[in-house]
N, C-alpha and C positions, 0 to 999 in steps of 0.2 A: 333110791327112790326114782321112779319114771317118771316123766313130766304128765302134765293131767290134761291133756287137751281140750275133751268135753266133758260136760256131764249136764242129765238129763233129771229134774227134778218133777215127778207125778202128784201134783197135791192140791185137792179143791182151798185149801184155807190160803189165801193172800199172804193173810202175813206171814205164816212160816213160810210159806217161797221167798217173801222179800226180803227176811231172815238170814234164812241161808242164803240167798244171794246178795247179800251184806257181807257175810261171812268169808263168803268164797272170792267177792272180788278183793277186798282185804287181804286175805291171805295168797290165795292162786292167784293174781290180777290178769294172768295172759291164759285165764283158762273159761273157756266160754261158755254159757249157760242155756240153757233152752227148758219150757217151761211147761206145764201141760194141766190142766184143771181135773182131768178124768182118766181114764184110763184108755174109751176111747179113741179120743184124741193122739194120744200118745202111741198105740198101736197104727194107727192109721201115717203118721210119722215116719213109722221104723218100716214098713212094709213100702212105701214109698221112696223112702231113702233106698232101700233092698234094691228095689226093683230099678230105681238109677243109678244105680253104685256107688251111693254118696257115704259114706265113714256115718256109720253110728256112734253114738255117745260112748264114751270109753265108760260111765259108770252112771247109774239110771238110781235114784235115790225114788223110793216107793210109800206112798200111802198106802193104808187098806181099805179105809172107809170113806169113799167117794160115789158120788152121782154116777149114774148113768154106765161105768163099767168101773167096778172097782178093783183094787190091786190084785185080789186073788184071778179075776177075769183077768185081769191083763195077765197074770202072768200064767194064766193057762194059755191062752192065745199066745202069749210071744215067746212061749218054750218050743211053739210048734213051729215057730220059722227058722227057714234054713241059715242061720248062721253057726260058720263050723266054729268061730273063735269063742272060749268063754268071756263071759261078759261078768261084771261084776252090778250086784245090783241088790239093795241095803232098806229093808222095809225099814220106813221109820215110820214109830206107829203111837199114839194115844191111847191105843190096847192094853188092858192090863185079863183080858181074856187067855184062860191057856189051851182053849181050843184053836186059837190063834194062832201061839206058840208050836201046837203039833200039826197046822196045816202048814206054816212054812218049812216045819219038820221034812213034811211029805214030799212037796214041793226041793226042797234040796235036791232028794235022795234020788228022785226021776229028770233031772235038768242034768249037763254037763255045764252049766252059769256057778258061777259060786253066788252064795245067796247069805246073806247077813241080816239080822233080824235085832233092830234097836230101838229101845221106848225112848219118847220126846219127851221131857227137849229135851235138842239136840245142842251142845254149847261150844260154841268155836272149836276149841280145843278138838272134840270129841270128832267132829263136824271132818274136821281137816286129816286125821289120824284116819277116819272112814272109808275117805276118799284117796288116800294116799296109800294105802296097806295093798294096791295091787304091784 
């Protein structure tokens, strides 16, 4: 297993980010969190980061259903930046919709990211296994 440096959690609901960031300093303790309410927030982030050479998140945990830009927008927006390495990055979703299921479908098949797609909750266990399978 690789050690987990970052990860980037997208999720308007407080608690499930305080959640998993319960979870994750628990378990990963020397692995760093950064946290984003929207999607654009989070885009604006990584295009910034890009643009000063700063290391993005090694694994970007996803909502779909968000204010203002949600997960599907973001991740139409951030398949188009140039980053050549794949990224891993894990809808965790409240969805029990399967047009859901076949827009991340779509979304796979056109990204070089691996893309993972998991209903909430999400439980330590599960949580840790997510983030550590790169």
């Amino acid at each position: 297993m690789t050690p987990i440096d970052s990860i980037c959690v997208i999720d308007d609901d407080p608690i499930v980010v305080f959640g998993i960031r319960k979870m994750l300093q628990n378990a990963l303790p020397e692995t760093s969190l950064i946290a984003f309410e929207n999607g654009r927030h989070a885009l604006d982030y990584m295009q910034a980061a890009l643009d000063q050479g700063i290391p993005l998140p090694r694994h970007i945990l996803l909502d779909i259903n968000m204010p203002i830009m949600d997960g599907w927008q973001f991740l139409e927006a951030f398949i188009g930046l140039p980053i050549p390495m794949p990224m891993d990055i894990t809808i965790i979703t409240s969805s029990i919709d399967p047009s859901d299921y076949g827009r991340w479908e779509t979304f796979r098949a056109i990204t070089h990211h691996r893309l993972e797609y998991k209903n909430k909750p999400i439980r330590k266990d599960d949580l840790i296994a997510i983030v550590s399978a790169a």
